[in-house]
C-alpha positions in Angstrom: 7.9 -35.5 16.3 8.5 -32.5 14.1 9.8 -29.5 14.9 8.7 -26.4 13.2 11.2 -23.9 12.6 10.2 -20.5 13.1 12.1 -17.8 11.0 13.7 -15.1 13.3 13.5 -11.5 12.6 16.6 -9.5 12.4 15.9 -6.6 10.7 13.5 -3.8 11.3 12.8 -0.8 9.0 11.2 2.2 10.3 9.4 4.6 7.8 8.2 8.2 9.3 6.2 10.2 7.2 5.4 13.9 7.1 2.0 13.9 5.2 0.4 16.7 3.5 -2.1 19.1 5.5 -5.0 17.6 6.8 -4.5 13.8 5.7 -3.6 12.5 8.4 -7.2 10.8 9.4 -7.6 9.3 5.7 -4.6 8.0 5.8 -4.9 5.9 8.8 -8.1 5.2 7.4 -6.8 3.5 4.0 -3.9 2.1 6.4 -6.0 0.1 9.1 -8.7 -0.9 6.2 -7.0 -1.3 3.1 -3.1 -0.9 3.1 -2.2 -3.0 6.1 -4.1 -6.4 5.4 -2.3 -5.9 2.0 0.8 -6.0 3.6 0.2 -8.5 6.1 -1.7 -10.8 2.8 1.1 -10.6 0.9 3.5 -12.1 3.9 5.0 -8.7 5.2 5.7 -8.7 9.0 4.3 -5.2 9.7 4.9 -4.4 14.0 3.5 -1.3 14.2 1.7 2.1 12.0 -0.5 4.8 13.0 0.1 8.7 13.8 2.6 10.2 15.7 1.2 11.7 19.0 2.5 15.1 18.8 1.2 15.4 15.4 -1.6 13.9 13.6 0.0 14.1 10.0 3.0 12.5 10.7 3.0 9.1 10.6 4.7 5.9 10.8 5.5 2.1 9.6 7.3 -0.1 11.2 7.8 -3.7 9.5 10.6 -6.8 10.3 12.3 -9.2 7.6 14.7 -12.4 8.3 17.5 -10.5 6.3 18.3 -6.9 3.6 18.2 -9.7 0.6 14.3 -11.1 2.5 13.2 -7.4 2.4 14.3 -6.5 -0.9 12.8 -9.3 -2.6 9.6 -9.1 -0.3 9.1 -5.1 -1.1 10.0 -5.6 -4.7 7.6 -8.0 -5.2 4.7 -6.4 -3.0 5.1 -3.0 -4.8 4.9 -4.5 -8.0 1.7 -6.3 -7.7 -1.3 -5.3 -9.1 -3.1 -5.5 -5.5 -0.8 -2.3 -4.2 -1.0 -0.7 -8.0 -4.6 -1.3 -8.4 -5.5 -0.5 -4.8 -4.6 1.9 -1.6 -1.5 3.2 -3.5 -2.2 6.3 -5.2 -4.2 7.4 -2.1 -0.9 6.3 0.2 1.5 8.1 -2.7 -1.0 11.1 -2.7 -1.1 12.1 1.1 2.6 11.5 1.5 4.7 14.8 1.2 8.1 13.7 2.5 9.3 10.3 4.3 12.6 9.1 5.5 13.5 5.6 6.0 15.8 4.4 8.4 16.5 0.0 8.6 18.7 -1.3 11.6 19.5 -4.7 13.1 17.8 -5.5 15.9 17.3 -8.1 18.6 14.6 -10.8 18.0 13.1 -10.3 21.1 13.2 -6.1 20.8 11.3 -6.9 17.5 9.1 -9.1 19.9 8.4 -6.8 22.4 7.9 -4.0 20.0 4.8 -5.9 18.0 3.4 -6.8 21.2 3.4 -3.3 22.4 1.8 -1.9 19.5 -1.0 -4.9 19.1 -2.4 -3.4 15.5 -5.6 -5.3 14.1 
């Protein structure tokens, strides 16, 4: 018998985003419908997005990779594809007025618990 071997998440980056007036609601919009299957298409672990409760334009994005050299690669190669060119990222780029990004070890099962917490479709 076989045993698959299931990769094991170590690293989480957490993106927070302080959007321009007002666009916060497209933004989620082109996140849920357009922006996340993207990610999740092109093999990106994303745990959790949406808007911050005290504020609906600010916003976040949190996504897990096996290592810094996974995510590199992974990011590199998703924000150079034509999909993220030719699709949701001028509207993403457009709404975003400042960001800060913040990527920390973490414990496999934190990164567990914090997907299932979330439970994005």
């Amino acid at each position: 018998m076989s045993k698959v071997v299931q990769k094991i998440k170590h690293i989480v980056e957490i993106i927070l985003y302080d959007l321009n007036l007002g666009t916060g609601h497209a933004f989620h919009e082109i996140m849920t419908k357009i922006s996340a299957p993207l990610h999740r298409e092109a093999g990106l672990d994303i745990l959790a997005f949406g808007p911050s409760l005290h504020d609906k334009d600010t916003y976040f994005l949190i996504r897990a990779f096996d290592t810094t050299d996974q995510m590199a690669s992974v990011l590199n190669t998703f924000y150079n594809s034509d999909d993220w060119k030719n699709g949701p990222r001028s509207s993403i780029l457009g709404s975003i007025k400042t960001s800060k990004r913040s990527v920390m070890h973490l414990d496999p099962a934190a990164i567990s618990a914090l997907k299932e917490s979330f439970k994005q479709g």
